[in-house]
C-alpha positions as CSV (number, residue, x, y, z in Angstrom):
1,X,-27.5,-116.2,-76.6
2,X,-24.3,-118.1,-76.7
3,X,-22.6,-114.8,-78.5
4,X,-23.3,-113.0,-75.3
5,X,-22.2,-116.3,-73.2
6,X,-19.1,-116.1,-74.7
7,X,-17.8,-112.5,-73.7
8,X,-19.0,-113.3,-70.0
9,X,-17.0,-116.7,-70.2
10,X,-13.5,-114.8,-71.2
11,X,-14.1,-112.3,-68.4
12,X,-14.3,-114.9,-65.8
13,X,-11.2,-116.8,-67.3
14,X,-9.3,-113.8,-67.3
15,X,-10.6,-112.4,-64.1
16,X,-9.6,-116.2,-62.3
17,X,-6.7,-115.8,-64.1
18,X,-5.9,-112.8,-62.8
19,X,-6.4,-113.3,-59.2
20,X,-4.2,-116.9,-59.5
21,X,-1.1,-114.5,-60.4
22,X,-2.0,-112.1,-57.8
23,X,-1.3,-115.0,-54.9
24,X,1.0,-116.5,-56.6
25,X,2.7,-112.9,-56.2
26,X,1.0,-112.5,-52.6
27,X,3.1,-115.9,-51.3
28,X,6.1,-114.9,-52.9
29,X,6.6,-111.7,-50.9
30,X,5.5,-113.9,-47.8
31,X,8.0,-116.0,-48.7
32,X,11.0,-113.3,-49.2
33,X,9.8,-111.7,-46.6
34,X,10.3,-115.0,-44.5
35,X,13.6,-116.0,-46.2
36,X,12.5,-119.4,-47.8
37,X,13.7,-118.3,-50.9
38,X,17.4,-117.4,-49.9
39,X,17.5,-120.8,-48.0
40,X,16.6,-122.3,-50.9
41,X,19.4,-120.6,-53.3
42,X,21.8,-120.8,-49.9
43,X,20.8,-124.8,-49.9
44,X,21.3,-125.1,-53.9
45,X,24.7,-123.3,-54.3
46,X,26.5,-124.4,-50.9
47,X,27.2,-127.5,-49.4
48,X,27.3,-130.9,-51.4
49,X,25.6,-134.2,-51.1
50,X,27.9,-137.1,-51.2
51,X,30.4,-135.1,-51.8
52,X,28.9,-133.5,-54.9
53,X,26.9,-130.3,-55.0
54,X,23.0,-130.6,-55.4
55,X,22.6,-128.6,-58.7
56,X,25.1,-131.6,-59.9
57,X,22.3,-134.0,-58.2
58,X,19.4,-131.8,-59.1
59,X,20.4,-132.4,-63.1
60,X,21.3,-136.2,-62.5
61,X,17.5,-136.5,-61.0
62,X,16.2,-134.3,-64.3
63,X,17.9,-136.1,-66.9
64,X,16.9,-139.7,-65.0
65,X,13.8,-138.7,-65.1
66,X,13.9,-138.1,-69.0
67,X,15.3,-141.3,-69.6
68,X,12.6,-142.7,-67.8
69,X,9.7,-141.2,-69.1
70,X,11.1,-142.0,-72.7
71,X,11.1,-145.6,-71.6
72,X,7.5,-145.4,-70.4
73,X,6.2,-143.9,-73.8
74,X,8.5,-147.0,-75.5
75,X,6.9,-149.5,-73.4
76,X,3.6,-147.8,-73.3
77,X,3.4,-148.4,-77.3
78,X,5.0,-151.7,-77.4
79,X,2.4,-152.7,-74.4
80,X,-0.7,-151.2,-76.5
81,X,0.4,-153.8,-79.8
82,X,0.6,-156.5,-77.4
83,X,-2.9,-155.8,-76.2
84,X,-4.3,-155.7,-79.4
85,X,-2.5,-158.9,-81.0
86,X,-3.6,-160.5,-77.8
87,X,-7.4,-159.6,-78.0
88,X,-7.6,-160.9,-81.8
89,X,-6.0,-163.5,-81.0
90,X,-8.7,-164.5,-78.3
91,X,-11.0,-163.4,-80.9
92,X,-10.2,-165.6,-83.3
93,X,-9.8,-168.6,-81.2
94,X,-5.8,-168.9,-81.4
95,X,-5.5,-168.1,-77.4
96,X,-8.1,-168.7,-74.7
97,X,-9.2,-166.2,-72.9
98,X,-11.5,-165.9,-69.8
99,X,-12.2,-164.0,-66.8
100,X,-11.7,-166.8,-64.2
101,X,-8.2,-167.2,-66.0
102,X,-7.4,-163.7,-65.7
103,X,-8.3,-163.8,-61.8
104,X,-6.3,-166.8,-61.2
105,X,-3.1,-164.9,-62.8
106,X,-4.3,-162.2,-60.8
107,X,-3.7,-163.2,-57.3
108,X,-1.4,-165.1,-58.0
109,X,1.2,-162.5,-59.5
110,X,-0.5,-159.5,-58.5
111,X,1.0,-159.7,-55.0
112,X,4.7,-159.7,-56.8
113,X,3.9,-157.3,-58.8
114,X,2.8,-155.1,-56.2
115,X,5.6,-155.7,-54.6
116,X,8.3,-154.2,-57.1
117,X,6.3,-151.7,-58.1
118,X,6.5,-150.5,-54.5
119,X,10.4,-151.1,-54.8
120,X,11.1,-149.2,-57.8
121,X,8.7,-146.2,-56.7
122,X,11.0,-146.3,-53.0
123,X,13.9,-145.8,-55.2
124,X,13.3,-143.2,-57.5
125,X,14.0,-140.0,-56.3
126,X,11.0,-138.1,-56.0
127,X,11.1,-134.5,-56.8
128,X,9.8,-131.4,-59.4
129,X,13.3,-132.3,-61.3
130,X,12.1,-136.2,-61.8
131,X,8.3,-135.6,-62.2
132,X,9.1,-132.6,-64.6
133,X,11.8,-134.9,-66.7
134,X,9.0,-137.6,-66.9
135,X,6.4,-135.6,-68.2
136,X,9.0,-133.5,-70.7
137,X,10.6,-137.1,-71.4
138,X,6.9,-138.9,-72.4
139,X,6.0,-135.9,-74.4
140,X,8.9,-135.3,-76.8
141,X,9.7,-139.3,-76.9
C-alpha cells in the first residue's frame, strides 16, 4: 500500500510544483507587461541615495546583514553554554533558582529590554538584501 502511496505522492509534488512556476511565470509577464520590472532596474542603476548609487547601498545592506547574522550564530552558541552552566549550576545548589525570581527580573528588565530591541529592529534596514545576508550569514558562520 505505501509502494503505490508513494508514486501518487511524487505526482502531486511535481504537479504543485509545476503550477507554482507557472504563476510565478504568469506575474512576471503581468509585471513586464506593467513595467514594474523596468522601474525597478531604472530605480537600481539611476539616481543615488545620499549621494551614492543604491546598488552601492543595496551591497552595504547585504554584507551588514552577513555580519550580523554571523554575530547571532556567535552569540547564539555562546548564549546556549551559558544556559546550560547556569541550569547545573541551579542543579547542584551553587545558584538559586526560582520562578518568582525569574518574574521579578522579568518586569523589571523586560520593559528595557523591549525597549532596545524595538530600537535596534527601527534601525536596521529592512530588506531581501539584509534578511537574505542574515540567513546566508547564520548558515555558513
Amino acid at each position: 500500500m505505501i509502494a503505490r502511496q508513494q508514486p501518487q505522492l511524487k505526482e502531486n509534488i511535481k504537479r504543485k510544483i509545476l503550477i507554482a512556476i507557472l504563476h510565478f511565470i504568469e506575474l512576471t509577464k503581468e509585471l513586464q507587461i506593467l513595467g514594474a520590472i523596468d522601474q525597478v532596474f531604472h530605480f537600481i542603476t539611476s539616481g543615488s541615495i545620499g549621494g551614492l548609487p543604491p546598488y552601492v547601498i543595496m551591497i552595504i545592506i547585504f554584507v551588514v546583514g552577513l555580519i550580523v547574522g554571523f554575530l547571532i550564530h556567535s552569540f547564539l552558541k555562546i548564549a546556549i553554554v551559558a544556559a546550560i552552566v547556569l541550569f547545573v549550576a541551579a542543579y547542584f545548589g551553587f545558584f538559586g533558582l526560582s520562578l518568582s525570581e525569574l518574574k521579578n527580573y522579568a518586569t523589571q528588565y523586560g520593559p528595557i529590554v523591549y525597549q532596545y530591541g524595538a530600537l535596534i529592529i527601527g534601525i536596521l534596514p529592512v530588506s531581501i538584501g539584509f534578511i537574505i545576508g542574515v540567513i546566508i550569514g547564520f548558515v555558513f558562520a
